[in-house]
Structure formats: C-alpha cells, structure tokens
N, C-alpha and C positions, 0 to 999 in steps of 0.2 A: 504494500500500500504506500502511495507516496506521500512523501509529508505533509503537501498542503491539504489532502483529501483524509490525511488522518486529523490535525489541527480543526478543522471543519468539521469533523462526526466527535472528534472532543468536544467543542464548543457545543456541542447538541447533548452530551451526556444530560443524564438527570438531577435535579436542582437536590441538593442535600442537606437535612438536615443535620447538625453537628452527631446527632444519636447515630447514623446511618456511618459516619467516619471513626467515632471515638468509640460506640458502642457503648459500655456503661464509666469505663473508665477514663484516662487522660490522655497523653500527647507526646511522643518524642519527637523532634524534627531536626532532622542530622543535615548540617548545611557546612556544604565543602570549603568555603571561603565564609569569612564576615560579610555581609549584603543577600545572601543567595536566602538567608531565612524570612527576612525583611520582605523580597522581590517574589519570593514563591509561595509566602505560607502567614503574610502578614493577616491576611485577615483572619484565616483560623488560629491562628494565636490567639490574636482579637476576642474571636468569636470563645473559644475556650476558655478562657483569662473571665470571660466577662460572665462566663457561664458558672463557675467557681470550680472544671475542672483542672487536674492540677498537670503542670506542661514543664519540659525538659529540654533546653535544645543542645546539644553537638555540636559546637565547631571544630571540622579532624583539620583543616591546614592551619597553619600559621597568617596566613595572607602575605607573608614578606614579598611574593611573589608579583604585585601589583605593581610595583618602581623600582624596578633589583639595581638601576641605575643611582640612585640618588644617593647625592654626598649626606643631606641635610638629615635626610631617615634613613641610614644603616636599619640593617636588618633588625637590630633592638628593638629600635627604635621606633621602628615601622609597624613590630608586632603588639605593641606597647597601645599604639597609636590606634591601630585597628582593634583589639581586643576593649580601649573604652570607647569605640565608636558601637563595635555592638552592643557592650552593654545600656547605651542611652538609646539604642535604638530600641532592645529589647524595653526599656523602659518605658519609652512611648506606648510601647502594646500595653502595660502594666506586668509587663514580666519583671522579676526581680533578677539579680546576679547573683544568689545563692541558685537559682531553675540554672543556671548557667556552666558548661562545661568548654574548655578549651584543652583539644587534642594537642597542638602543636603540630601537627606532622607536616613533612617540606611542602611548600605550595608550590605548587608545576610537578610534585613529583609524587604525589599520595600514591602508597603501594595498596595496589587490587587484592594480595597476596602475600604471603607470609608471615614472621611473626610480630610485625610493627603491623598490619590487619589485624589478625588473630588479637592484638590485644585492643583495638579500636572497637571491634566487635564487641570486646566484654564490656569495655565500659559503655557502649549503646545498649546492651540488653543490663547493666546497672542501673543506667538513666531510666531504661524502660521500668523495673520494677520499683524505684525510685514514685514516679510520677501514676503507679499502678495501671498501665500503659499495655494495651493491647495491641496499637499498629505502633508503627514506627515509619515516619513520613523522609522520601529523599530524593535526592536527582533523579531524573529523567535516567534511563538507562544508556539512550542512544543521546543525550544530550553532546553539545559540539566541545567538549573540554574535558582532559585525560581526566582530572581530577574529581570533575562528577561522574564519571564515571565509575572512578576507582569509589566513590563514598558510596555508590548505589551496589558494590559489590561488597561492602566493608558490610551497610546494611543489612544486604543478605543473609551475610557470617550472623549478623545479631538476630535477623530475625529467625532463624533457626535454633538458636540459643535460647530465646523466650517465647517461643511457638505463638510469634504473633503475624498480624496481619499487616504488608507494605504496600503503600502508595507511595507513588512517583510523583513527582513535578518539576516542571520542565523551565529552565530559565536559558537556555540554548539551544532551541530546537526549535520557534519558529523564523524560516526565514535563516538562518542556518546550513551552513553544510554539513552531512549527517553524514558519518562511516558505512550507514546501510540503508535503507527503506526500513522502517518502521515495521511491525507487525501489526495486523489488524483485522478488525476492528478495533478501535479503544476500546476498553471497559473499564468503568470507574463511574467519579462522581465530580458534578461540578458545585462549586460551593456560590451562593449567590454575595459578591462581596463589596456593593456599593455602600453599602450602610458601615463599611468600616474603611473608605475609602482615604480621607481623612488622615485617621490615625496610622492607616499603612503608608502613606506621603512623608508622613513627621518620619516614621524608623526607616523609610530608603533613605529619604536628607541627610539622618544623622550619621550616613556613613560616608563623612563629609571628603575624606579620602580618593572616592571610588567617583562621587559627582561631581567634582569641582576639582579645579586648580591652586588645591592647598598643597600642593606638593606640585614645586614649579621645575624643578632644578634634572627632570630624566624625562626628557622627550619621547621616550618609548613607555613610558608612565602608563595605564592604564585608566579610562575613563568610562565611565557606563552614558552611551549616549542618551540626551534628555527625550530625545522620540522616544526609545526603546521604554522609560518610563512611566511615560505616559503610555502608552500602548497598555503594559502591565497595568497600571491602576484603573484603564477603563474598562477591560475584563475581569470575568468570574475568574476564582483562580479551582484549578481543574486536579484532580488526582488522579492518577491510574492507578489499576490494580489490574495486573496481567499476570499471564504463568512465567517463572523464572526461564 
C-alpha cells in the first residue's frame, strides 16, 4: 500500500475514546528524541493527565544529535538543554518530571538490538508497570529516521516483557521517504485532538531548541519546519496497532 493511500485510510480510522487506547489503566509513550512526545502524542497526554490516569514517558536518545556542530552546546550541554526543554514541555500537558524518564542513549545511533536495547526495554516495561500501563505508545515502525525506528523495536522488547498492547505514531512518514510501502490497511485509532490543541502548541514551542534559532553557531543544526507544525496540530493524532 502506498503511503499517501495509507495516511488517507488513517485519517478515516475510528474516533477514540481514551477507554478504547488506555483501556482501564495508564500510559507509557516512549519518544526517540525530546519533541517526538510533544508532536505525536501531545494530546493524549493531555487527554490522560486530564482524565486522572496516571502516564510515563521514555526518552531513549540523548538528543545531542540535533547541532553535533556547535561550539556554544557541546554535547553536555546540548543534552542538559534538551532534557529541561522537555520537561516544561511535558509541563505544559500537566505532566510532572518525576512521570519523566531519560534513556540517554547516542542520538543518530539508538541500537535496535543488543544489550544497551535489552536494557531500554526493561526500563519501558518499569515505566509501564510504574504508570499500571497496559499499551505502550511509539514511533511509527517505517517512520523516515534510524532512531525511531530503533525505539519502535526497543518497544517491542518491552512490550513482550509486560504483555501489553502497542500503538504507533508517526512523526516521519507523511510526505516522507519511506525504506518500504507500508502495510495495509491501517488498523488503529484516531484520537479527536482539537480541544487540546492549544496546550499541544505550548509543549512543541517549548522545545525551543528544535523551533527556533536558539542555537545559531552549526549550520547543519537541525530545525522542525513551522509548516510541518502546523500541519500536526491541525490533525487528529492517529495510533496504529498492527501485527509485528
């Protein structure tokens, strides 16, 4: 199936509500860089948070990897700088920084495999029973980036671990050059997410990093284009749920 005819039969999935994703429990959302939790799953945060279930998020990279050039953010630095932009982002949603986990692991290079996975996995199926969490939310499988990739195979490990149930979400895949054609039909759920529109704007902003030119000094610096977020906040945001 090709991507845009798969994106298209997503955007039709059925409207969900939070019981239908979370079922009676909470929420782990495992997000390969600081921004990808914000841009794929801010409203069900939102929606969770607001609901009084209780949510976890995962971040496995470091993010160093967004300006590997710049004098002014050495790698410390950078990781320092990223790790309190998520946390005011998660703030925004009303997530605290104690729900908050940071993996570290190299950015551009997260392994799919082995035993720096093997042990990301345990601490997602932690977080999961932590948050009493029966799915576990993450990248897009065929998404256009090693590292979501690798986080959607790290997931796996966990979700085998806590015999729970995973959806996907996609923040490189539309529009995108894709390693394969998708599978399909989709199956999943789309969450209805204008009523948290909003507060999902405040936690992408606040990864001031990734939107702006706070970090002037590496040209090859990394920027999230302002279309690409608009786009995101005026759709539903979509879960899969496919066979491994």
């Amino acid at each position: 199936m090709n991507r845009d005819a798969f994106f298209a039969a997503a955007d039709a999935l059925p409207a969900a509500r939070l019981s239908d994703l979370l079922g009676e429990g909470g929420a782990v959302v495992v997000a390969p860089h600081p921004d990808d939790e914000s841009l794929g799953c801010g409203a069900l945060l939102r929606e969770a948070v607001a609901a009084g279930r209780p949510v976890r998020i995962v971040f496995v990279s470091d993010g160093t990897g967004s300006h590997p050039n710049s004098q002014g953010y050495p790698a410390d630095r950078l990781r320092a700088l990223r790790e309190g932009e998520a946390q005011a982002a998660m703030a925004a949603l009303g997530v605290s920084s104690s729900q908050i986990e940071f993996l570290r692991l190299p950015d551009r290079a997260v392994p799919s495999s082995g035993d720096e996975a093997e042990r990301a996995s345990v601490a997602i199926a932690n977080a999961a029973a932590k948050a009493r969490a029966g799915v576990i939310f993450v990248t897009w499988r065929h998404d256009a980036h090693g590292d979501h990739q690798a986080a959607y195979a790290i997931a796996r490990l966990a979700q085998r671990r806590r015999s729970a149930r995973l959806f996907e979400y996609s923040i490189w895949g539309r529009g995108a050059e894709l390693d394969r054609e998708p599978e399909g039909p989709p199956l999943g759920w789309r969450l209805p997410s204008s009523k948290h529109r909003e507060r999902k704007r405040a936690a992408i902003l606040s990864h001031r990093s990734q939107v702006s030119r706070l970090i002037d000094d590496d040209p090859e610096g990394f920027l999230l284009p302002r279309a690409m977020i608009e786009d995101i906040l005026a759709r539903d945001e979509l879960f899969l749920e496919m066979d491994p």
